[in-house]
C-alpha positions as a printed Julia matrix, in Angstrom:
433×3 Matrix{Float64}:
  93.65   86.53  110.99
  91.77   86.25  114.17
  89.59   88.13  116.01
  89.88   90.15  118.65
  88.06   87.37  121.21
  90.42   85.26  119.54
  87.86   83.15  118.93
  86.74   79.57  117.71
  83.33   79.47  117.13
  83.56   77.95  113.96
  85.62   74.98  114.96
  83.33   74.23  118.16
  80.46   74.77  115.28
  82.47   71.69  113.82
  82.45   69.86  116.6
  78.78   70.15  117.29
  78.19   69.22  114.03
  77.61   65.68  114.02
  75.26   66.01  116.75
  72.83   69.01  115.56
  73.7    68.67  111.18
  72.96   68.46  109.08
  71.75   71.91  109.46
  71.49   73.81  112.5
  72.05   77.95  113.77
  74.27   79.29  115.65
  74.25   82.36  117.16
  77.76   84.83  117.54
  76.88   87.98  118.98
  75.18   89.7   116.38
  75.77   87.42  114.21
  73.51   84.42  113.57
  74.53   81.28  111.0
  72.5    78.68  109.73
  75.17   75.73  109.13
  74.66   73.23  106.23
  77.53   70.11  106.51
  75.5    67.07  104.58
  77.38   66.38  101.22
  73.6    65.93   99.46
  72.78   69.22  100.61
  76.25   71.05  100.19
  75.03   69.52   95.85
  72.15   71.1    96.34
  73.26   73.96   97.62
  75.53   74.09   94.35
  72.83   74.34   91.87
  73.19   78.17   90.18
  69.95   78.29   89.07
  68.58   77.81   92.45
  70.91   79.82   94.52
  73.8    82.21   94.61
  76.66   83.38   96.62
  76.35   85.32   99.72
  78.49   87.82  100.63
  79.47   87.26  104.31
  79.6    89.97  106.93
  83.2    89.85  106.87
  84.09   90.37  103.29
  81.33   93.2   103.5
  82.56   95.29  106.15
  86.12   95.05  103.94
  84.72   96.59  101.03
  86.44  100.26  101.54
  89.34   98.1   100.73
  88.06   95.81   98.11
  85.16   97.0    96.5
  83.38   94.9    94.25
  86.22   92.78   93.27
  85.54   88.88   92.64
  85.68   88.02   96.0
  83.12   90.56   97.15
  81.25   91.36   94.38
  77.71   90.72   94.84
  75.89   88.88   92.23
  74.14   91.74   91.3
  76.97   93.48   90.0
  77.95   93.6    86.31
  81.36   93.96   86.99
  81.97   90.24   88.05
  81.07   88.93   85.41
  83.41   91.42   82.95
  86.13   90.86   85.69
  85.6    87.12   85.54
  85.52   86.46   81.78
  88.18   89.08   81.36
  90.61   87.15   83.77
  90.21   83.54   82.58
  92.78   83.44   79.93
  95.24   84.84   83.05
  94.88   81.21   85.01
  95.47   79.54   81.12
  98.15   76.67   80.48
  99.85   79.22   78.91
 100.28   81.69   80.92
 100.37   79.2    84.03
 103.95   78.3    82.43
 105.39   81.78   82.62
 103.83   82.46   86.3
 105.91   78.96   86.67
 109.12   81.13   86.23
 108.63   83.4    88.13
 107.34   81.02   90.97
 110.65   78.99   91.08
 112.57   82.17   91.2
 110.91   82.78   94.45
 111.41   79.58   95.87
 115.17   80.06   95.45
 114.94   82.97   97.53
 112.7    81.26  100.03
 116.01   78.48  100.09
 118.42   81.24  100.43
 116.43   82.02  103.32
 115.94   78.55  105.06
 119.7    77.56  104.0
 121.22   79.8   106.53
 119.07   78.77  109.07
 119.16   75.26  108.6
 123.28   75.62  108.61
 122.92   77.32  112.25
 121.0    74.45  113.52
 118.09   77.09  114.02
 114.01   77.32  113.4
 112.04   79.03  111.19
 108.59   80.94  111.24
 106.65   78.9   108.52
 103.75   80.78  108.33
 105.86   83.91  108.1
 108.18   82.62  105.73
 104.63   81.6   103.25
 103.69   84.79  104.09
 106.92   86.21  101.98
 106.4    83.5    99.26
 102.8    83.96   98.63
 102.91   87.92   98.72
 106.2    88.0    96.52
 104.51   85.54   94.02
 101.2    86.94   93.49
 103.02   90.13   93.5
 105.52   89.31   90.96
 103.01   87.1    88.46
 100.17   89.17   88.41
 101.15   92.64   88.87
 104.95   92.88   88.08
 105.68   94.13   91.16
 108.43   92.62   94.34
 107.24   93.81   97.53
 111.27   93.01   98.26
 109.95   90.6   101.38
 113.33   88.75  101.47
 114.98   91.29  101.72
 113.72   92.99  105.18
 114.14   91.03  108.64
 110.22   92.48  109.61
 107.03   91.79  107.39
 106.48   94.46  104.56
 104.1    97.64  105.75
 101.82   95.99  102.91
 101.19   93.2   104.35
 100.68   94.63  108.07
  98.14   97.12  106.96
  96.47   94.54  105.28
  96.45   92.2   107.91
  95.52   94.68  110.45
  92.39   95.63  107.8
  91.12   92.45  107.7
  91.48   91.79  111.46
  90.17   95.07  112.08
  86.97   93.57  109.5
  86.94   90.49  111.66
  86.2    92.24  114.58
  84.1    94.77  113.46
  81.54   91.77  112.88
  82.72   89.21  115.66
  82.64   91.93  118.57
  79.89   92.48  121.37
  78.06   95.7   120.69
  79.86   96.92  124.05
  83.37   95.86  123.06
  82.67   97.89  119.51
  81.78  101.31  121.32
  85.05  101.01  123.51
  87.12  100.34  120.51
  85.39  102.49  118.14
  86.87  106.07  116.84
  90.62  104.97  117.25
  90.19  101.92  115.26
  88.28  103.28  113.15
  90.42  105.74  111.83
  93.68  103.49  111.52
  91.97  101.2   109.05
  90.97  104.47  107.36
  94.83  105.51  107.13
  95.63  101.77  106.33
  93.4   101.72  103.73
  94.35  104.57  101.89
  98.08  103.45  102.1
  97.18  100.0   100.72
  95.01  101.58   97.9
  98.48  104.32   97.3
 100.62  101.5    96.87
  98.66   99.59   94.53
  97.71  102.82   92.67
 101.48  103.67   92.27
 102.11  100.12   90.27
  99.01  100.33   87.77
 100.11  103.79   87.1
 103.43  102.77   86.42
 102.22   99.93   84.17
 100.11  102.04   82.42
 102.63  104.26   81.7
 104.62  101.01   79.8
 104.11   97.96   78.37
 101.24   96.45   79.79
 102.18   93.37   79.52
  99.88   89.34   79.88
  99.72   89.41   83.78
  96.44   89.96   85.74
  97.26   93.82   85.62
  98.04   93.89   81.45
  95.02   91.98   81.12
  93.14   95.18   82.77
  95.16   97.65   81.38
  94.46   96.58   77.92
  90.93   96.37   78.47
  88.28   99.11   78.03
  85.7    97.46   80.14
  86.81   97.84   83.81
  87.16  101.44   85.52
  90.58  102.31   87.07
  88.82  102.22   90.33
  87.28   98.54   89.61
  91.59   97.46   88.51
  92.6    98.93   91.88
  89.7    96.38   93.35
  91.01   93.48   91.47
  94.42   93.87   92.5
  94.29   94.46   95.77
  91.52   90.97   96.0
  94.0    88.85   94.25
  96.73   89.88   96.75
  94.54   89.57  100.6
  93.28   86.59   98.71
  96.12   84.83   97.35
  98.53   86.38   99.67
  96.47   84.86  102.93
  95.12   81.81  101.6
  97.53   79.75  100.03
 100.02   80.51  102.71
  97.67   79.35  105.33
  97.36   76.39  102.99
 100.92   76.16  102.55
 101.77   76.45  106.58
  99.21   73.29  107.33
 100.98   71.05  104.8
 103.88   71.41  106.02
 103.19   70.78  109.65
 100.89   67.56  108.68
 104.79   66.98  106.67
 106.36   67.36  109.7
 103.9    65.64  112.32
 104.23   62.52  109.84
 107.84   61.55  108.87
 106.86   58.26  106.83
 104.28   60.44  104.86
 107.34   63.4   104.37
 109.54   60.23  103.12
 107.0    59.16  100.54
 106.36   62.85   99.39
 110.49   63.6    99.36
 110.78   60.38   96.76
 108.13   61.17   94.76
 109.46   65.29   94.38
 113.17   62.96   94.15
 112.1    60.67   91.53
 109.67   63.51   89.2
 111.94   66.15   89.7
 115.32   65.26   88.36
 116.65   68.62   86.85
 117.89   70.98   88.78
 114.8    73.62   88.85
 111.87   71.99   88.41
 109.64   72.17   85.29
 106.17   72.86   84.53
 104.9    70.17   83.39
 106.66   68.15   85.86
 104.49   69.34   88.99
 101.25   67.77   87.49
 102.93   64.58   87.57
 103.49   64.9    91.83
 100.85   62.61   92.25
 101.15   61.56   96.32
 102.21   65.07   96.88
  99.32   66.54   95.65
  97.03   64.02   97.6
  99.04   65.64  100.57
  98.28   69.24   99.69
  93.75   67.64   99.46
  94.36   65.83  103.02
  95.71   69.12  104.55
  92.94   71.15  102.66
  90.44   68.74  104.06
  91.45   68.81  107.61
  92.26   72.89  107.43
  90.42   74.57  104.63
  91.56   77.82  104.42
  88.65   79.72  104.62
  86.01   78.23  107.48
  83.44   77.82  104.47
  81.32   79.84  102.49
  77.69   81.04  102.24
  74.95   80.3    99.68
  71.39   81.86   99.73
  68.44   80.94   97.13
  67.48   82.96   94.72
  63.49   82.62   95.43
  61.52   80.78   98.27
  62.61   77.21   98.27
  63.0    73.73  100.52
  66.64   72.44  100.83
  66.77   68.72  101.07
  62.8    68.45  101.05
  63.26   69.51  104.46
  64.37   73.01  105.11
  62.54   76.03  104.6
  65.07   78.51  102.91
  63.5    81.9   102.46
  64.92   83.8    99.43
  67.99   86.16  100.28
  68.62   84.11  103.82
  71.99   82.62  104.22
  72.77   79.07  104.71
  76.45   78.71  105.35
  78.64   75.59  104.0
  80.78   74.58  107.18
  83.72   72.88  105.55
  85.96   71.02  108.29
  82.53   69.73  109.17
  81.99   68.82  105.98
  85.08   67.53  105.25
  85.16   65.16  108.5
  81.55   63.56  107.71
  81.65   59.39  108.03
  82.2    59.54  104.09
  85.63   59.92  104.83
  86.22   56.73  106.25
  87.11   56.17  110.2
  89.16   58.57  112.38
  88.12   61.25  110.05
  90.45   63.69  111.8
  94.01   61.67  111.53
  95.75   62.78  108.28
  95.53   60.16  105.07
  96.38   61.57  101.91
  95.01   58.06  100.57
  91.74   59.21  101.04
  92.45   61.02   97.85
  93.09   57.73   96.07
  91.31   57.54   92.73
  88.71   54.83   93.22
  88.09   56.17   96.98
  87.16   60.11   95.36
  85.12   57.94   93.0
  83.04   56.09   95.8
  82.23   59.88   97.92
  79.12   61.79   96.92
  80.86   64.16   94.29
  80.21   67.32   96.73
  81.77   66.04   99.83
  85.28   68.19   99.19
  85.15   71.77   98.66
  87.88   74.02   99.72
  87.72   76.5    97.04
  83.9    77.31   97.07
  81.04   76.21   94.31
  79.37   76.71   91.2
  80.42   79.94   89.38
  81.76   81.86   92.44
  84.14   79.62   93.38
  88.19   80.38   93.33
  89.75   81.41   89.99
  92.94   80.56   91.36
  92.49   77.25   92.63
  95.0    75.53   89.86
  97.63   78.71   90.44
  97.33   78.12   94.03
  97.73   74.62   93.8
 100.37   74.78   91.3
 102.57   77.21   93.39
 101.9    74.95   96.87
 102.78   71.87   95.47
 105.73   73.81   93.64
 107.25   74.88   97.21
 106.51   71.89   99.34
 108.87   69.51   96.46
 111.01   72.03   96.64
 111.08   72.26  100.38
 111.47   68.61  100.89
 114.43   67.74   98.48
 116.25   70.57  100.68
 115.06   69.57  103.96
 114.45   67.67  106.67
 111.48   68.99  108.6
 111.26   68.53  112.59
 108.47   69.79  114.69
 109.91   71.26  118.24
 109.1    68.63  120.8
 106.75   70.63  122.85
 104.32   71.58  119.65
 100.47   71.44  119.24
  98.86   72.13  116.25
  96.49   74.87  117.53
  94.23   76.86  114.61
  93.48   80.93  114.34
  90.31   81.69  112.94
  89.15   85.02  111.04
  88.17   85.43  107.46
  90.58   82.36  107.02
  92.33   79.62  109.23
  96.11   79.73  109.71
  98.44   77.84  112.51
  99.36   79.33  115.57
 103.02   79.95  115.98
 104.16   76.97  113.8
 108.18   76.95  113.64
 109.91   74.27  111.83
 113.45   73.03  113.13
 115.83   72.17  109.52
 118.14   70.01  108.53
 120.19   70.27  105.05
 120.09   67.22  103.24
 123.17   65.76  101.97
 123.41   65.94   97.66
């Protein structure tokens, strides 16, 4: 999502990086950001018993929506912690292989899709059509539920009220104090009726669970439980689906285009998913063994992390580095495409190299240098579902298709609570059996 300024303060922040890191402020309106982008500090900075997650102002002004789900929970809240522990054995092996299932069912309906496009010589809306795929998946693996999303030509009202509450979060934080009393009331109460109709929807399918089999999913794992509230379940699920809905698609949409923008790279990726993949539908264990693919999938996440980075603030009054005064409760914030383009990387740290995920080359970077999914014991619990399911849908993409970017394309990036490509269509090909 973006904001309403449509802005990109956090990639010029990126930019000025290498000049004013490895720690430097910022100011955004009301909003002021002390940056951190040095690897040794970003290890620091991971320590638990030093410091903790900060809630940013963005996932705070969305808590009408979310509550104190895992994403926004602060740390003094005892329900992450029961959440968390509770929901481990839902991101297991085991159950991993069933979501697998379920994921490959959606894939041939993301196929269906692309087929009849790619017969009519036509384009398709790729961060729409990971939009479908992430919301049906998360949708049908955790919470037994098919928002139906190809089946309908427009996006489901689910996923435009939630979009518009985010956005309407974004702004609510990003906005000149002038621009806020202008847009006030109106806006105010939409993401009021949005909210409620995103909190109906999701109340409709635990109550519907509850009333049968539960289930191993996210939701049966809650429903069985007698330590989380019904309000605290409606919390949960509605953070695993703005947060696995919007993230891995973004993820998904960049890999592509880097695909796309880098035919010899697709090639190599296409044999690999060729050569691994030889049944029909693709098997579990099988996806662990995409090797160069998933190197792909750490490249993209390096160059475009979903999320812009993530904020860390110390427990009690400390020095960071030896050097940095860091007041308890103040916020330093981990700025991850700076990170993630420091001279550790090698030269022409913004051209795309999946080799930089090489084994001996991961070996030779300070051990905090990639972070994409956060640190210490607030970082993703989805990171190896996410990663399963993109790597799952690129193979599959690429032993269907050849990808072409339209001649007149530039990669431009939309920033809000997460980053996401701007109007990225991809022109398709079938390729012969």
């Amino acid at each position: 999502m973006t904001s309403m300024l449509q802005s990109s303060f956090m990639q010029e922040s990126a930019r000025m990086a290498p000049e004013h890191g490895p720690v430097f402020a910022r100011r955004l309106f009301n909003l002021e950001f002390t940056f951190v982008t040095g690897a040794e500090l970003v290890a620091e900075l991971a320590d638990d018993n030093r410091f903790e997650k900060h809630v940013v102002p963005a996932l705070q002004v969305v808590r009408p929506l979310i509550g104190d789900g895992l994403l926004s929970a602060h740390n003094h809240e005892p329900t992450w912690h029961t959440a968390h522990d509770l929901l481990i054995p839902a991101f297991s092996q085991t159950a991993m292989r069933h979501y697998h299932t379920l994921m490959t069912e959606v894939c041939g309906r993301l196929t269906d899709s692309w087929d009849r496009s790619a017969r009519e010589g036509g384009s398709v809306d790729v961060t729409a059509s990971m939009a479908k795929v992430t919301l049906e998946i998360i949708g049908r693996t955790g919470f037994g539920y098919s928002f139906g999303s190809f089946d309908r030509d427009t996006p489901h009202p689910f996923v435009t009220a939630l979009d518009e509450v985010l956005d309407h979060g974004q702004r609510s934080v990003t906005s000149p104090a002038i621009a806020g009393r202008f847009l006030g009331k109106r806006m105010a109460e939409r993401n009021n009726e949005n909210v409620t109709y995103l909190r109906d929807v999701v109340d409709e399918v635990i109550a519907r669970r509850s009333r049968g089999d539960h289930g191993t999913d996210l939701l049966g794992l809650m429903l069985d439980s007698d330590v989380l509230d019904p309000v605290n379940i409606r919390y949960q699920v509605l953070t695993f689906l703005a947060a696995g809905h919007e993230t891995t698609s973004a993820a998904m949409s960049f890999t592509l285009y880097y695909l796309a923008a880098n035919p010899g790279i697709a090639e190599r990726a296409r044999a690999e998913a060729e050569s691994v993949l030889a049944a029909p539908e693709p098997q579990f264990a099988d996806i662990a063994r995409l090797r160069y693919l998933r190197r792909v999938i750490d490249e993209s996440l390096r160059l475009w992390p979903t999320a812009p980075g993530y904020a860390r603030k110390a427990k009690a009054d400390t020095v960071l580095g030896g050097r940095y005064p860091m007041p308890a409760g103040e916020p330093f914030f981990v700025l991850l495409p700076a990170l993630h383009r420091e001279p550790v990387w090698g030269a022409d740290t913004d051209a795309f190299d999946p080799d930089r995920f090489l084994p001996e080359r991961v070996r030779a970077r300070p051990p905090h240098s990639f972070k994409p999914f956060g640190t210490g014991m607030r970082a993703c619990i989805g990171r190896q579902f996410a990663l399963h399911q993109i790597a799952l849908v690129i193979a599959t993409i690429l032993r269907r298709y050849d990808l072409a970017l339209p001649t007149d394309y530039r990669l431009t990036v939309a920033e809000g609570i997460t980053f996401s490509p701007v109007d990225l269509t991809l022109n398709l090909s079938p390729r012969r059996a």
